[in-house]
N, C-alpha and C positions, 0 to 999 in steps of 0.2 A: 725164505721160500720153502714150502715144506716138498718133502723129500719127492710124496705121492706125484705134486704135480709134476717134480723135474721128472722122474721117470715119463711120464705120461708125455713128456715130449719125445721120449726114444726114437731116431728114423729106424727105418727097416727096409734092408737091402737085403734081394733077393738072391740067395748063397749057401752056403752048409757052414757051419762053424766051424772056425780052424783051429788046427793046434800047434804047440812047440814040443817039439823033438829035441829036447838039449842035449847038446855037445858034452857036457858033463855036470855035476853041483859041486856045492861050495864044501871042500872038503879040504881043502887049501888055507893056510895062513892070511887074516886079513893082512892086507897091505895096508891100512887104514890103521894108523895111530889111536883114532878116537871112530869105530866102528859104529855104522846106522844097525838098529835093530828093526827088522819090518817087523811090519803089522800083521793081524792076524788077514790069514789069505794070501799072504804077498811070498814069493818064494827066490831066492837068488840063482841063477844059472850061469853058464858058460857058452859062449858060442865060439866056435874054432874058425879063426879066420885063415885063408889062404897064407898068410904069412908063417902062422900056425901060432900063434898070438891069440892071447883068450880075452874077451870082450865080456864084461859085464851087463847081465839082463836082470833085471826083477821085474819080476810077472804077476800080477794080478788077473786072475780070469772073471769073465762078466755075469753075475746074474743073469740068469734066463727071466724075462720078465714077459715071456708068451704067453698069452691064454690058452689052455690046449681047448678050451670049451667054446671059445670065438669060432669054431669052424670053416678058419680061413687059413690059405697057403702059409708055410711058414716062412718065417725067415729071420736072418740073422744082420748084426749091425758091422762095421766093417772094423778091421783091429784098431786097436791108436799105437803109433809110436811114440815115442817122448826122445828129444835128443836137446842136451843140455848147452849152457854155452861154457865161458870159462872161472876156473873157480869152485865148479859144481859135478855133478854125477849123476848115477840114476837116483839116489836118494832125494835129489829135487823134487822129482817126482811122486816121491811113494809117501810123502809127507804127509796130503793134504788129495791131488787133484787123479791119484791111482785107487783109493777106495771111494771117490765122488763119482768115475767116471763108471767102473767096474759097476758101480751099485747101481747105473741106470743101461748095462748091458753092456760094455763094450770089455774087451779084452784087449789089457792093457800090458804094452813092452816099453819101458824104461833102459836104456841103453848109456855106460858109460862107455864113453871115446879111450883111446888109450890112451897110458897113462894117467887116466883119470880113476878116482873111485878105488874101485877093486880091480880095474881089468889091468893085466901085464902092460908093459913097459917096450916100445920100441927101442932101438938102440941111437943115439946120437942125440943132443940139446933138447928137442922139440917132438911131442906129441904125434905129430903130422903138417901135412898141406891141406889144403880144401879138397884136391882132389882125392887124398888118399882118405880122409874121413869119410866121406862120399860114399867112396867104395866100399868102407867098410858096413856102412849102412845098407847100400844097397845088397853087398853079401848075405848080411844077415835076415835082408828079408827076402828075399830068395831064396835062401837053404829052407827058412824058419816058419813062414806066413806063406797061407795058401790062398787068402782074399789078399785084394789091393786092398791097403791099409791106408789112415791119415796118418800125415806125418808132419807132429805139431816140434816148431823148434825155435829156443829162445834165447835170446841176445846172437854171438857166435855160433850157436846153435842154431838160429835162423838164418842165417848165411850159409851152411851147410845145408840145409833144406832149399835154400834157391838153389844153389851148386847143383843137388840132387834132380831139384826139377828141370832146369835146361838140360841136364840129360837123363830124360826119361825115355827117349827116344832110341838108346841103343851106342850113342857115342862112345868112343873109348876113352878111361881113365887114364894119364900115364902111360905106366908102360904096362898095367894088371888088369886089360880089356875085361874090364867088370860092364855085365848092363846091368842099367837102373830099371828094374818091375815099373809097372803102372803104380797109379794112386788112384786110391778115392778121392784125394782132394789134399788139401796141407796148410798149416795154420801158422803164423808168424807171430810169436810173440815176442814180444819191445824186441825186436830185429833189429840188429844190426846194417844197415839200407846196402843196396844190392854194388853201390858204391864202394863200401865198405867204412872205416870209423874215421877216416881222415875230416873228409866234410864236418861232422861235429867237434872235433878237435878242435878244425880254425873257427868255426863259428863262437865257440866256449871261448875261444881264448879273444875276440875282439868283442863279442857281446855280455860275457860272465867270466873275467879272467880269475876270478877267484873260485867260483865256481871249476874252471878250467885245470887250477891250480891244486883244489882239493881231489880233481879225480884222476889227475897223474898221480897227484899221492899215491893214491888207494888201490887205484891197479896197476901200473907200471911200477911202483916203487913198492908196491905189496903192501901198504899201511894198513890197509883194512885187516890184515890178520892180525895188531896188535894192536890197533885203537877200536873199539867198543864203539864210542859216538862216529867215527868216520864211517866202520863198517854200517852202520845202521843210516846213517845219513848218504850212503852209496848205494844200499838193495833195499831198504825197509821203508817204509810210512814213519812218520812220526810218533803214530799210536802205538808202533810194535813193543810188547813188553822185553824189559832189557835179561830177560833170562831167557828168549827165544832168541836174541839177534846174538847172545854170545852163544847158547847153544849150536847154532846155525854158523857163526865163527869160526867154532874149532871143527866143525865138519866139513867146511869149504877152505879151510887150512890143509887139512888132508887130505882134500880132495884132488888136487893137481900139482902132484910132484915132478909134473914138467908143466913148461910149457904149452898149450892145444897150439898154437902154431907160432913160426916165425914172421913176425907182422911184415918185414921188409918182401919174402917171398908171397904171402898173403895178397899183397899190395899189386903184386907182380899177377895177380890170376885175376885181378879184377876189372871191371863190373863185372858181375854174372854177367853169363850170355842172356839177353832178351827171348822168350816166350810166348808164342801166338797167345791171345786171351780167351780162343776158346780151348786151349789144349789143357789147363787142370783149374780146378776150383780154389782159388785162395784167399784166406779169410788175413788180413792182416790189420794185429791185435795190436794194441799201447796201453801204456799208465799214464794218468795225466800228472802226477807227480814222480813223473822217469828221471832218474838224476844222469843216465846217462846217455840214454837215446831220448832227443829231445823230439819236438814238434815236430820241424822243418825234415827229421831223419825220419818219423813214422807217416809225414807224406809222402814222401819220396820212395818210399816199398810200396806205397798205396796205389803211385801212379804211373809205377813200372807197371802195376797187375790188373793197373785199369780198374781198381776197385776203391771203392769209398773206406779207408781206414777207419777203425774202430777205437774209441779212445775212452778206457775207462776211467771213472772218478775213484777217490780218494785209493787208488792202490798204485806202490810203487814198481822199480824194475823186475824185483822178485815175486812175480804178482801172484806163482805154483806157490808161495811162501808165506807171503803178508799177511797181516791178521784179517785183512778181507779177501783172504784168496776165493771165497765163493762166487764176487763178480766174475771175474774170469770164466772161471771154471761154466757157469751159467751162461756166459755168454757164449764160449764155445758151445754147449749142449744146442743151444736153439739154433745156431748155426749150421751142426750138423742135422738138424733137421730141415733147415730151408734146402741143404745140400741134397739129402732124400727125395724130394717132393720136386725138385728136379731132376731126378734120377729118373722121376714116372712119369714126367711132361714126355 
């Protein structure tokens, strides 16, 4: 699809552009074994969280694609965030779908969780809870973002974005009475269901026990950082060339030197709390060759939000990654414009 037309779907929400005030840059030793190199435009930052724990941002800022000759109001597109799930970072991001998005205006914040990526290390086994990743999101976009942002978030990562939306309304985190900002709206990608991963579990294990069998391997026993065909048979398509799925390996190797959470307390905060269906816009996305959120898991987010789930062909879980990461990416883009055009009803 040539580039022209996607642009020419950009929404356009009425606002002033925002910007980021970083906490500090990358002057620090990677933490990262086998380090991402961004792309040109992409910049690494630091956000200072209450903890006083530094959180990893790469920032991509959007093309202005205004006509100043149109002689109409201006305006600007609303930020994206990016929050990854486990295994991953903000480099998930800045791969593929951070100079796609940037290039049709939006300005884009890629976030790794702690312990994840480049960002600092909490103290004790695990990453965090639900609620304190949460928090840390919504910290950062409240220090950081002056528009309400989308806040697109994939596998465990999309489970942190429901967490974030049942409290958008001001509840308290814990015990770090964080509120959560508004949104523009928030994207689900192959989500992890508001259930949480148990559901797919039993189902793999009475309907695909083998199936079932190879993706305890791969993530619970961590296989996929030494097997090449499981890791690619876990996040990739079939077509992915084998020098992307181990490049993509040893980066999600180093990518989480803990844990993102303990599943037994994880289990303990779930369902998400339920959400009136008019209180935020959500788009929720799938692969139709998802090896690990399967069907039956990307209806069940669809019919929590009262919305018709989205299921793309030939890409798999890693779909910000796969060799056809442009579905995606395009399908959000239009997305965010049906979301515009309700903004002006």
């Amino acid at each position: 699809m040539p580039m022209a037309f996607l642009c020419s779907l950009r929404p356009n929400f009425p606002s002033t552009r925002m910007a980021i005030t970083p906490r500090s840059v990358l002057t620090r030793e990677s933490r990262m074994g086998v380090q991402y190199e961004l792309k040109q435009g992409q910049s690494r930052l630091f956000h200072k969280l209450p903890s006083g724990l530094a959180m990893e941002v790469i920032f991509q800022k959007g093309f202005d694609l205004r006509n100043p000759d149109e002689g109409r109001e201006r305006f600007a597109n609303p930020p994206l965030v990016f929050i990854h799930g486990s295994f991953h970072a903000a480099w998930c991001w800045a791969e593929h779908w951070l100079p796609f998005f940037s290039q049709n205006g939006f300005d884009c914040y890629a976030l790794s969780l702690l312990g994840q990526g480049e960002s600092e290390a909490p103290d004790g086994l695990v990453a965090g809870l639900l609620e304190t990743h949460a928090a840390d999101v919504a910290d950062f976009i409240s220090k950081e973002i002056r528009l309400p942002p989308v806040l697109l978030g994939h596998s465990f990562g999309g489970l942190i974005v429901q967490y974030y939306i049942a409290n958008i309304r001001g509840e308290q985190i814990s015990e770090m009475r964080s509120l959560h900002p508004d949104l523009a709206g928030a994207v689900l990608i192959c989500s992890v269901p508001p259930s949480g991963n148990s559901g797919l579990v039993w189902r793999y294990l009475f309907s695909k026990p083998i199936a079932a069998f190879k993706v305890t391997r791969s993530l619970a026993a961590k296989a996929f950082q030494t097997s090449l065909p499981l890791c690619k048979e876990t996040f990739f398509s079939a077509e992915m060339e084998a020098d992307l799925v181990e490049r993509y390996q040893k980066l999600m190797k180093e990518s989480s030197r803990m844990p993102l959470f303990d599943l037994r307390k994880l289990n303990a905060s779930l369902p998400v709390p339920s959400v009136p269906k008019s209180s935020i816009e959500v788009l929720v996305l799938g692969a139709k060759d998802d090896f690990i959120v399967d069907a039956e898991g990307l209806n069940e987010t669809g019919r929590f939000y009262r919305v018709l789930p989205v299921c793309i062909e030939g890409v798999a879980h890693d779909m910000m990654l796969d060799c056809s990461w442009e579905k995606g990416a395009v399908a959000i883009l239009s997305w965010l414009c049906g979301l515009n055009r309700q903004e002006k009803i």
